[in-house]
LUMTI-338294 format. One record per residue (C-alpha): residue number from 0; residue in one letter; x, z, y. Coordinates in steps of 0.2 Angstrom, whole numbers. Each point is the difference from the previous one (the first is absolute). Last residue first. Example, Ala and Ser with C-alpha at 12.3 -4.5 7.8 and 13.67 -1.06 7.14 Angstrom:
<pts>
{1; 's'; {68; 36; -5}};
{0; 'a'; {-6; 3; -17}};
</pts>
This chain:
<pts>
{468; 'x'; {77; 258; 437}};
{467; 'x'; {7; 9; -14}};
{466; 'x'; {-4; 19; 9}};
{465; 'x'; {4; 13; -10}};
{464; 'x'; {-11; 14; -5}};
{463; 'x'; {-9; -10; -15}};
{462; 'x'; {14; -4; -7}};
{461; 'x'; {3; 18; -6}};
{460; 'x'; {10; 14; 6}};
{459; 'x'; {3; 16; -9}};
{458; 'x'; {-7; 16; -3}};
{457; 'x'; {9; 11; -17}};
{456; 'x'; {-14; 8; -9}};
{455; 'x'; {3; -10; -15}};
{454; 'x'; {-12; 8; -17}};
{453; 'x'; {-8; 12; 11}};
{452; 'x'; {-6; -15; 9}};
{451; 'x'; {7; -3; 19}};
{450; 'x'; {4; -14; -5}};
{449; 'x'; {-13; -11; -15}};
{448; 'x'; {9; 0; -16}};
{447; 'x'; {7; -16; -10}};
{446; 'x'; {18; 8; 1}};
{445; 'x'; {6; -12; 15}};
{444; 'x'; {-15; 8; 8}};
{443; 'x'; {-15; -9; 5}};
{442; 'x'; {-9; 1; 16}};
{441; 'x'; {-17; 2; 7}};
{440; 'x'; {0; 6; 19}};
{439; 'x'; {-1; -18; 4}};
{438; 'x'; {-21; -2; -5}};
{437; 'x'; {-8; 9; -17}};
{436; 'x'; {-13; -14; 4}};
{435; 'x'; {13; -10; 0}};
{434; 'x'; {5; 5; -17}};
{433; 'x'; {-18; 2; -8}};
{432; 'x'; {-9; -17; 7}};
{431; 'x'; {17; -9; -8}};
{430; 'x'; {-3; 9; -16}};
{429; 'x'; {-18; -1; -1}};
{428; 'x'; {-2; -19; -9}};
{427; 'x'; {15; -1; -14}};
{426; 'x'; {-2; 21; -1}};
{425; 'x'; {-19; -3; -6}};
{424; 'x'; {6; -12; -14}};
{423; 'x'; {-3; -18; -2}};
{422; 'x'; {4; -9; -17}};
{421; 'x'; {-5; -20; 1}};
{420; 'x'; {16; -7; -4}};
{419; 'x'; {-4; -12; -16}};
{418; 'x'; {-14; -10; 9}};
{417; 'x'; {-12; -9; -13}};
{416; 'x'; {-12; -17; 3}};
{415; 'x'; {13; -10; -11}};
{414; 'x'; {11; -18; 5}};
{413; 'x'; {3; 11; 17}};
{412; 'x'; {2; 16; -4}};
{411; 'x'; {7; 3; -13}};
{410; 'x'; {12; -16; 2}};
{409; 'x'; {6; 7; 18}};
{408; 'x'; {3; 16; -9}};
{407; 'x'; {13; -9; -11}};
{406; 'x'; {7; -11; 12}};
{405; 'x'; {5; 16; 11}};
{404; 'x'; {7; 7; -17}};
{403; 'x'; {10; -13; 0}};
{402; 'x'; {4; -3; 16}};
{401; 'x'; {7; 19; 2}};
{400; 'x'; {8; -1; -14}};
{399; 'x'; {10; -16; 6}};
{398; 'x'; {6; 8; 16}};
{397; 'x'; {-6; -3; 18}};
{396; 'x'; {-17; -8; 1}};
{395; 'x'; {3; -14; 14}};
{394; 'x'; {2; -15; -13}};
{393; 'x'; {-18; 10; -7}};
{392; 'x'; {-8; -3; 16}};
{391; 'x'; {4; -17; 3}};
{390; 'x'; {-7; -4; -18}};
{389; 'x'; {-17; 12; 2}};
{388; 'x'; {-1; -10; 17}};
{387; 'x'; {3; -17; -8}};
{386; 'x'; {-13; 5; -11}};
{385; 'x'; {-14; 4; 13}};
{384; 'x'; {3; -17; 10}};
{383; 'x'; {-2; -8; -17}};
{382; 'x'; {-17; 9; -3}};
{381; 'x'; {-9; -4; 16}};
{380; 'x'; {12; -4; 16}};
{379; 'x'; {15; -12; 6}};
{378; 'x'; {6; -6; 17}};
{377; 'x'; {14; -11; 1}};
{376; 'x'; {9; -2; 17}};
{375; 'x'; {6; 16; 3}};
{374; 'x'; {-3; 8; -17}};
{373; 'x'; {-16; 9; 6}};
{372; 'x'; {-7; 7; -20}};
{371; 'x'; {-17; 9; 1}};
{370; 'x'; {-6; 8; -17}};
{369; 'x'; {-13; 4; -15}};
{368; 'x'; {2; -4; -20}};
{367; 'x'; {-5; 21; 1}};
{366; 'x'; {-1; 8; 18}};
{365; 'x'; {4; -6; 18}};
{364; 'x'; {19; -3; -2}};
{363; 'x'; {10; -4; 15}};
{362; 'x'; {13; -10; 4}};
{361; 'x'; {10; -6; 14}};
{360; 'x'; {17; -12; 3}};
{359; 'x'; {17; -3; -5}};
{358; 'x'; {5; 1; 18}};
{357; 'x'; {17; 1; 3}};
{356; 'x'; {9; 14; 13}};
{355; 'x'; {16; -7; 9}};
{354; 'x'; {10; 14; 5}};
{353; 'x'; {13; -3; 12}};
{352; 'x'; {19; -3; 4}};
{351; 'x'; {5; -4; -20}};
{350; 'x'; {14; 6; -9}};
{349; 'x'; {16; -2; -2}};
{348; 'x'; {12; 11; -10}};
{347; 'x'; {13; 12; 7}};
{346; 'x'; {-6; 10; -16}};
{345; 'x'; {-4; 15; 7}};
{344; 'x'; {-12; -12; 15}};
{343; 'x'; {-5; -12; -13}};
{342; 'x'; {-7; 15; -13}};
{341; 'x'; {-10; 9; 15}};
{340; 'x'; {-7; -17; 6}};
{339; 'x'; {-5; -4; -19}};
{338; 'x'; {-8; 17; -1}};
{337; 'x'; {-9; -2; 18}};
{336; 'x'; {-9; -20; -7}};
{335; 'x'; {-6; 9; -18}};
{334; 'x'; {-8; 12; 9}};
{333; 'x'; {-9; -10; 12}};
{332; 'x'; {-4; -13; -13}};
{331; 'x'; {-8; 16; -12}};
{330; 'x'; {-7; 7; 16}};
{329; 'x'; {-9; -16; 7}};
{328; 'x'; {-5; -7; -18}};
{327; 'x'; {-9; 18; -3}};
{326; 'x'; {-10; -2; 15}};
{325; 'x'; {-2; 7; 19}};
{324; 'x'; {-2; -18; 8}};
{323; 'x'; {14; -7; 11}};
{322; 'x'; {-4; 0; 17}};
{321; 'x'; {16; -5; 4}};
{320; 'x'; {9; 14; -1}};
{319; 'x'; {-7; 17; -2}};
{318; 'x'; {8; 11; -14}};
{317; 'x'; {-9; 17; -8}};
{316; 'x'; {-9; -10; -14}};
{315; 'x'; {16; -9; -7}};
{314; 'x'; {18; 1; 9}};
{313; 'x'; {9; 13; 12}};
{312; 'x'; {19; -5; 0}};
{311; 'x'; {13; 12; 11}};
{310; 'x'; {18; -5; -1}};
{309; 'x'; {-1; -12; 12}};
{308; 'x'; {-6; 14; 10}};
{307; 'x'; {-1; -5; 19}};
{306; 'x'; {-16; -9; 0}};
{305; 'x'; {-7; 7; -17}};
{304; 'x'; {1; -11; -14}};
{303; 'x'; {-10; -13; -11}};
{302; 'x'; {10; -17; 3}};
{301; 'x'; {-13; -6; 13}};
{300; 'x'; {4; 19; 10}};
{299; 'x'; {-15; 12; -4}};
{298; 'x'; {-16; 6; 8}};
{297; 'x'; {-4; 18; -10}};
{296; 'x'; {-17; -1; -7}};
{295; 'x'; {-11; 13; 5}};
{294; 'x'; {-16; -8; -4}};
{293; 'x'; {-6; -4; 18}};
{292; 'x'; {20; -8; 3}};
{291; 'x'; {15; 9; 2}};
{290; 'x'; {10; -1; 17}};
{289; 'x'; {21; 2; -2}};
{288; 'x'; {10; 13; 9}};
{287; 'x'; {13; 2; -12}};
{286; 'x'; {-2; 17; -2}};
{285; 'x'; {-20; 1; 1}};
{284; 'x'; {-3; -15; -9}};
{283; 'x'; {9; 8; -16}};
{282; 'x'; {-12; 13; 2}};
{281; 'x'; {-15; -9; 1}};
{280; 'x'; {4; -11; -15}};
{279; 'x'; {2; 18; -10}};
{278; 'x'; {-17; 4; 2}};
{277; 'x'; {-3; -14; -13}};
{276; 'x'; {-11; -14; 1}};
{275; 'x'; {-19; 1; 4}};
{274; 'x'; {-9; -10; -10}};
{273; 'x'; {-20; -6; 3}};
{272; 'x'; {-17; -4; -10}};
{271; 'x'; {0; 4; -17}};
{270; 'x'; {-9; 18; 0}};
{269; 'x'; {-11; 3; -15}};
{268; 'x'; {-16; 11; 2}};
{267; 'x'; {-10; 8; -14}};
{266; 'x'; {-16; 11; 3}};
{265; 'x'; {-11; -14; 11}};
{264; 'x'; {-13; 1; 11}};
{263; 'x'; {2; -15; 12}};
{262; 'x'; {-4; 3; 20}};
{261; 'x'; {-4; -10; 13}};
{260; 'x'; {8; -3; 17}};
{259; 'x'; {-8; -14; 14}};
{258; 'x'; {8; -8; 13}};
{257; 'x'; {12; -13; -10}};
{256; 'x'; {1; 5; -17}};
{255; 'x'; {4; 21; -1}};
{254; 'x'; {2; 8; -17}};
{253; 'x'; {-2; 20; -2}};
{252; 'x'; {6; 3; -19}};
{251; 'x'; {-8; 10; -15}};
{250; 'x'; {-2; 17; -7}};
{249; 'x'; {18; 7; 0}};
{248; 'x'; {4; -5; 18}};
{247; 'x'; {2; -15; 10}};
{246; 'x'; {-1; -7; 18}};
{245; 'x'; {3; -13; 11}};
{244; 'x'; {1; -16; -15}};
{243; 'x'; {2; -16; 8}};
{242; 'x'; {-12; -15; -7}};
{241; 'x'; {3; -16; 4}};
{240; 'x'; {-1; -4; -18}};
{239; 'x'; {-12; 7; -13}};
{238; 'x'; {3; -6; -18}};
{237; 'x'; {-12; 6; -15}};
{236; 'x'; {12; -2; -16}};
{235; 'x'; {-12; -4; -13}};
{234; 'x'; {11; -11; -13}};
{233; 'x'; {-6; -17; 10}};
{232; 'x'; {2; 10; 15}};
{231; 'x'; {18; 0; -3}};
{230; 'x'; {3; -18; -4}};
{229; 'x'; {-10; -6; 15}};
{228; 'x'; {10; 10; 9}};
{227; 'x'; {18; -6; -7}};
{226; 'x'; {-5; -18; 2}};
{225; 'x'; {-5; 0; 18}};
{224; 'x'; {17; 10; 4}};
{223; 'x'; {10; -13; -12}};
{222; 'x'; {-10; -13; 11}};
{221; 'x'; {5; 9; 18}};
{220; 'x'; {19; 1; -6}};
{219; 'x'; {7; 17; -5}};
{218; 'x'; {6; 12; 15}};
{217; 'x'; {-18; 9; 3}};
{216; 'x'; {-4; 2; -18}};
{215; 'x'; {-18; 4; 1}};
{214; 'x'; {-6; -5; 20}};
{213; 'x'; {-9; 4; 14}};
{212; 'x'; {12; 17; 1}};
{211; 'x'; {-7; 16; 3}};
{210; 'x'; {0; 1; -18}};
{209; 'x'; {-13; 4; -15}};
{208; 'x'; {2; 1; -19}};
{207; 'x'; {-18; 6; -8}};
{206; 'x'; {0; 4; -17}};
{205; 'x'; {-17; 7; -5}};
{204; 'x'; {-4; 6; -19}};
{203; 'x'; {-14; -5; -10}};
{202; 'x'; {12; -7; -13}};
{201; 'x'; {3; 19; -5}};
{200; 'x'; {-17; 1; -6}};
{199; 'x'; {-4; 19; 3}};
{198; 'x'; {-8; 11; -14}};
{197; 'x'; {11; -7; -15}};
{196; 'x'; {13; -3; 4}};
{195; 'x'; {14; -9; -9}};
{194; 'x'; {-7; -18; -1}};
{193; 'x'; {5; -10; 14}};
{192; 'x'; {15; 10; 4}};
{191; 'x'; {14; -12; -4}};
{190; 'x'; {-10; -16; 6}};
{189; 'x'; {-13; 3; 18}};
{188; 'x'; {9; 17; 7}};
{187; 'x'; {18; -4; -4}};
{186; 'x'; {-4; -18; 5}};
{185; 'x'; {-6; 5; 17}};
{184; 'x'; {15; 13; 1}};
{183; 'x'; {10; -14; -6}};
{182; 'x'; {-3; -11; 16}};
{181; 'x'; {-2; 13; 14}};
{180; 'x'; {19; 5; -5}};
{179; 'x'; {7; -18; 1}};
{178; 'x'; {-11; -4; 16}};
{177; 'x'; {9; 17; 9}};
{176; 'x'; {16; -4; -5}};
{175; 'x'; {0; -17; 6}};
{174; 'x'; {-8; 2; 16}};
{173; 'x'; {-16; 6; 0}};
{172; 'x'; {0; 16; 8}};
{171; 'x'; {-10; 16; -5}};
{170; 'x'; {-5; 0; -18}};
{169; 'x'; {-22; 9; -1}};
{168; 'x'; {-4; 6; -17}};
{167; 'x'; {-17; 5; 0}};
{166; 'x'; {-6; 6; -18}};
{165; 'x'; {2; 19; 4}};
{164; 'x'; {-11; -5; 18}};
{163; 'x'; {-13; -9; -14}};
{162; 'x'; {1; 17; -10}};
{161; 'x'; {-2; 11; 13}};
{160; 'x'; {-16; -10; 6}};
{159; 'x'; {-8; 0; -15}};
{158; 'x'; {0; 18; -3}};
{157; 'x'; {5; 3; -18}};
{156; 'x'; {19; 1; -1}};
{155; 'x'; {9; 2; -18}};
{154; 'x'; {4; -18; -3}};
{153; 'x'; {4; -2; 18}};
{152; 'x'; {12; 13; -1}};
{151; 'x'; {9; -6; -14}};
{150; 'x'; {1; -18; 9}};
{149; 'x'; {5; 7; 17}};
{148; 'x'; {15; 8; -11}};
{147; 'x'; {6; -18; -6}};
{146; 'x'; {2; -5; 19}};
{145; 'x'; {7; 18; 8}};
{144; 'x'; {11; 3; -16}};
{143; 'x'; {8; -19; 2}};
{142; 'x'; {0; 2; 19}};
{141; 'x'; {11; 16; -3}};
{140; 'x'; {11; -11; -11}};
{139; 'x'; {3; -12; 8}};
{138; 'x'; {5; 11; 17}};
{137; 'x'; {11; 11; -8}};
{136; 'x'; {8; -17; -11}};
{135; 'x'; {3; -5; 21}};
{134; 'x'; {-6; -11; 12}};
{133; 'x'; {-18; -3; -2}};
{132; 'x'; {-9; 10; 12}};
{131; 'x'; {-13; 15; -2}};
{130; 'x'; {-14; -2; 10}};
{129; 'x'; {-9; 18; 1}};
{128; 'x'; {14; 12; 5}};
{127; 'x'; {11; -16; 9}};
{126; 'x'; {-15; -3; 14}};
{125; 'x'; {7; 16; 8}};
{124; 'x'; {15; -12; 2}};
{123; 'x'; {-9; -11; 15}};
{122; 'x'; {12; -4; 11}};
{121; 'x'; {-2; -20; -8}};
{120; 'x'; {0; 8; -19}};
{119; 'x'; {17; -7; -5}};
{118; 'x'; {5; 2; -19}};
{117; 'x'; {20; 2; -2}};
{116; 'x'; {16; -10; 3}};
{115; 'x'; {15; -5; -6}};
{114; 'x'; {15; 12; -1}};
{113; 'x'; {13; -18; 0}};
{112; 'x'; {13; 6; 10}};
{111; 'x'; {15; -8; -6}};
{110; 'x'; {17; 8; 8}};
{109; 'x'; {19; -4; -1}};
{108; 'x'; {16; 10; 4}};
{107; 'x'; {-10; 18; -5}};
{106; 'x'; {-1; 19; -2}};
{105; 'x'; {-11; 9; -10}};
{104; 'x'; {-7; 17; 4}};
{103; 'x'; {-13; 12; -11}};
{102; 'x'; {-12; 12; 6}};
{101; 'x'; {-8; 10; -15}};
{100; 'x'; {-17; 9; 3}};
{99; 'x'; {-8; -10; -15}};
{98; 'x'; {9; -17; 4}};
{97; 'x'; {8; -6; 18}};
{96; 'x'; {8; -13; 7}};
{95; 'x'; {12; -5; 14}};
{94; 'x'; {10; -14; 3}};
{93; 'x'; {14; -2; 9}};
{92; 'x'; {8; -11; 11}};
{91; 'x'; {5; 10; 12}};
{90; 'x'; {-7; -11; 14}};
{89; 'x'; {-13; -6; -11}};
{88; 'x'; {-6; 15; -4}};
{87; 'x'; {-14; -3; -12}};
{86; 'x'; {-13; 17; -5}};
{85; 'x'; {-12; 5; -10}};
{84; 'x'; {5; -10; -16}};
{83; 'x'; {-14; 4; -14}};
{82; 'x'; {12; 5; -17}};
{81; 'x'; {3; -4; -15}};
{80; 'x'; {20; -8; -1}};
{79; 'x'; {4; -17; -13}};
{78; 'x'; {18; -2; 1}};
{77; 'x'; {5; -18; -3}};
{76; 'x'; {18; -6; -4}};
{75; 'x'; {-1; -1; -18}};
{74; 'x'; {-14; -13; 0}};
{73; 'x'; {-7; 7; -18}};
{72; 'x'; {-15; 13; 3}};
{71; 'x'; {-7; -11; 13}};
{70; 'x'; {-15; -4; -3}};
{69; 'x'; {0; 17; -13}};
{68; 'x'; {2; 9; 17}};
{67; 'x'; {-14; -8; 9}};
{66; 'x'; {-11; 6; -12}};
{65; 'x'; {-12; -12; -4}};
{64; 'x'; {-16; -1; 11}};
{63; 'x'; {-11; -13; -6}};
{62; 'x'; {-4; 1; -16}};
{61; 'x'; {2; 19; -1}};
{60; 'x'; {-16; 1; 14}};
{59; 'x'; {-9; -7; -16}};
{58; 'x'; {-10; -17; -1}};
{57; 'x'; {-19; -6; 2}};
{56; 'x'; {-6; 18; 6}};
{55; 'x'; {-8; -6; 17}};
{54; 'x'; {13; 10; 8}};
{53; 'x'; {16; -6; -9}};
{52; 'x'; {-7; -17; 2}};
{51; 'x'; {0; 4; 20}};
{50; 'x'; {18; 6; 0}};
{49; 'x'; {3; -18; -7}};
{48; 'x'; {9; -7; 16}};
{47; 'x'; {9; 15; 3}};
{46; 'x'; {12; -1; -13}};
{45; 'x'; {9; 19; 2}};
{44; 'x'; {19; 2; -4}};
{43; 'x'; {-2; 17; -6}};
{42; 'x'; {8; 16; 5}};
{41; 'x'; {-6; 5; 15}};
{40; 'x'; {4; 3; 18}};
{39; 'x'; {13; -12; -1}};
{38; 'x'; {20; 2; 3}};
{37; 'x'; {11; -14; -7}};
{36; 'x'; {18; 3; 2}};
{35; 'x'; {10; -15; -3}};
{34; 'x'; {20; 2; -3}};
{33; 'x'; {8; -19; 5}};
{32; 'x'; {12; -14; -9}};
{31; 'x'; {-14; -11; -2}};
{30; 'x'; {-7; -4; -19}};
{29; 'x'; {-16; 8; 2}};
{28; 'x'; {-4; -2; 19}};
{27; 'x'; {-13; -12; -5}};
{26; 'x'; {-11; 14; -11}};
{25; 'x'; {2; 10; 15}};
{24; 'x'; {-7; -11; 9}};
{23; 'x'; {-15; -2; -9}};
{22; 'x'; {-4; 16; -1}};
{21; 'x'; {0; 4; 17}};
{20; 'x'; {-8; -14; 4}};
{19; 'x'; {-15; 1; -14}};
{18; 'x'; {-3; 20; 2}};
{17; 'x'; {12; 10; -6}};
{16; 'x'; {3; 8; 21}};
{15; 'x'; {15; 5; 12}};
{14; 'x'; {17; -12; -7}};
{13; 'x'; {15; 9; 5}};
{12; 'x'; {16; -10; -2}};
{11; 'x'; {18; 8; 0}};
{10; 'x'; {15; -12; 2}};
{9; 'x'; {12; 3; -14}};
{8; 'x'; {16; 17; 3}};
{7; 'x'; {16; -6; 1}};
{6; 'x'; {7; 5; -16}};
{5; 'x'; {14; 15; 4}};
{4; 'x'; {19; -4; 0}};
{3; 'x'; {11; 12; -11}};
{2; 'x'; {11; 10; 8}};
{1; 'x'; {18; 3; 1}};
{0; 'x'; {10; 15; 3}};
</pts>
């Protein structure tokens, strides 16, 4: 009897996260002869960089966080899995992950980690129910609710000290993120709402960005530093530096400068300051014996893998190597670098022996015809650093209806006085204090019941039983 031969069966890639180097890679794997599975805990492909936007109401969460699905609806050899990945085995080489009470499997011959990373508190999470962070369209749009809401309730306040702590809006961390968000929070308060109350005066408001460091911008040259404070007090912004924060809750923040503490009453508080990567670098670390840094980055080999795992590649927010910074640039290159190794090494191709990362700089926007550009040796600012930025930023924007509409609310907004995303709903800012405060016994069923409902009275394990790290 004879038998017909069987196809030999294409390397497998898993790709953990949709952020900019998982996505990326993908996207460079397109044309090689491999199945991609792409697992992400959800279903967008998220621009971070303009989370603060979507907070401030200039542009909506849609804008900038296509469906990683329709990214990729036409590259054949992709399979886009929701799901948050609770377990790597590298010995197996598996990868597990798990989605409303369902455990799924996938093996692999080649692995990009690229899980990112989340807010860091400094051991301080408690901080996390009064200070939301700024890494996640949850996150944007609970600080959009909590800023536009402190408005509403100022308007109806009468005491004058509930409305000046209503009117306190204090941005923790001036870094980047941090500087962006103080920026249009002042012009917020000062342009869109200038004439919508009518018993507070919305430009009355306080935005105060403060840091432990002695600086804004810490990794932006000392006259882009200079530049972008005086440009942020000139639109209000009150700067405090050397100021560490020791304590917070829902009426205000404990700040400590030197040997003395005081306090700032203030109802909304934005954390900027501090990432913490994925769980996932520390249990990487753990099987191939290799340290993580203070934010839990995993220490890689200088072409991205595990010691021991050539197969293994680890890029963006949870790599360390070189002290490269945690930015978009880092990921995308990072990503971009493990996909060609993966396509040299089916292909018998060559490749290169190390990642080289390139610099193409920093920007950052402080609010209208307002910005900070460090090109290496050419340092810009005012209005032609700000449209570079809107430039570089729409280049990064993936898909053309996304830039267009993105364009479109960035026209609203900034040639007019008016912010098109400006809806905020109870649910938006009391979700996230609802869930946790409903703690790990919480758990939804694959039906869209709670268990141990009459609806699914079957018990079964969650995440929050196992142990990732």
């Amino acid at each position: 009897m004879t038998t017909t031969p069987t196809a030999p069966r294409r390397p497998r890639v898993v790709i953990i996260g949709s952020g900019f180097g998982g996505l990326f890679a993908a996207q460079r794997l397109r044309k090689a002869d491999v199945d991609i599975t792409l697992i992400a805990k959800t279903g967008q492909h998220l621009f971070q960089p303009l989370l603060y936007q979507v907070a401030t109401g200039i542009i909506s969460e849609g804008e900038i966080a296509p469906p990683t699905r329709d990214i990729l609806k036409k590259q054949k050899n992709v399979t886009v899995i929701l799901g948050e990945v609770v377990d790597i085995d590298l010995a197996d080489r598996t990868v597990t992950s798990w989605l409303l009470g369902r455990e799924s499997t996938f093996g692999y011959d080649h692995l990009i980690v690229a899980a990112g990373a989340g807010q860091s508190y400094f051991g301080n999470s408690q901080f996390s129910q009064f200070a939301p962070g700024m890494k996640s369209v949850d996150d944007a749009l609970e600080l959009r609710g909590r800023i536009l809401g402190a408005f509403e309730m100022a308007e109806a306040a009468t005491d004058p000290a509930e409305i000046d702590r209503l009117l306190t809006f204090v941005v923790v961390g001036a870094g980047p993120t941090g500087v962006e968000m103080a920026g249009q929070i002042a012009e917020l308060a000062r342009r869109t709402l200038k004439n919508n109350f009518r018993n507070i005066d919305p430009r009355s408001a306080r935005v105060i960005l403060l840091d432990a460091a002695p600086v804004v911008l810490p990794p932006f040259a000392p006259k882009l530093q200079q530049n972008a404070a005086k440009q942020l007090r000139d639109i209000g912004v009150e700067i405090q530096l050397g100021a560490m924060v020791t304590g917070l809750d829902a009426n205000g923040l404990d700040v400590k400068e030197g040997d003395t503490t005081r306090r700032i009453t203030a109802a909304t508080k934005i954390w900027a300051a501090g990432v913490q990567a994925s769980p996932l670098g520390a249990l990487l670390a753990q099987q191939c014996d290799v340290s993580i840094d203070r934010a839990g980055r995993v220490e890689v080999q200088p072409d991205l893998t595990l010691p021991g795992h050539p197969e293994v590649f680890v890029v963006g927010d949870m790599m360390s190597l070189d002290k490269l910074p945690g930015v978009a640039q880092v990921a995308i290159q990072g990503g971009r670098f493990a996909a060609d190794r993966i396509k040299a090494t089916v292909s018998g191709g060559k490749h290169k022996e190390k990642f080289e990362y390139f610099d193409k700089g920093s920007m950052a926007t402080i609010s209208r015809y307002k910005a900070v550009a460090d090109l290496g040796k050419i340092k810009v600012t005012g209005f032609l650093a700000w449209a570079m930025w809107l430039l570089v930023h729409l280049v990064y924007i993936v898909g053309f209806k996304s830039r267009l509409t993105t364009t479109f609310s960035w026209i609203v907004s900034f040639l007019g006085k008016g912010r098109a995303q400006r809806v905020a709903t109870q649910q938006q800012v009391y979700g996230r204090l609802a869930l946790e405060k409903l703690g790990p016994d919480f758990e939804v069923a694959q039906s869209g019941g709670l268990h141990g409902s009459a609806a699914d009275p079957t018990p079964i394990d969650s995440p929050a039983d196992r142990t990732v790290a």
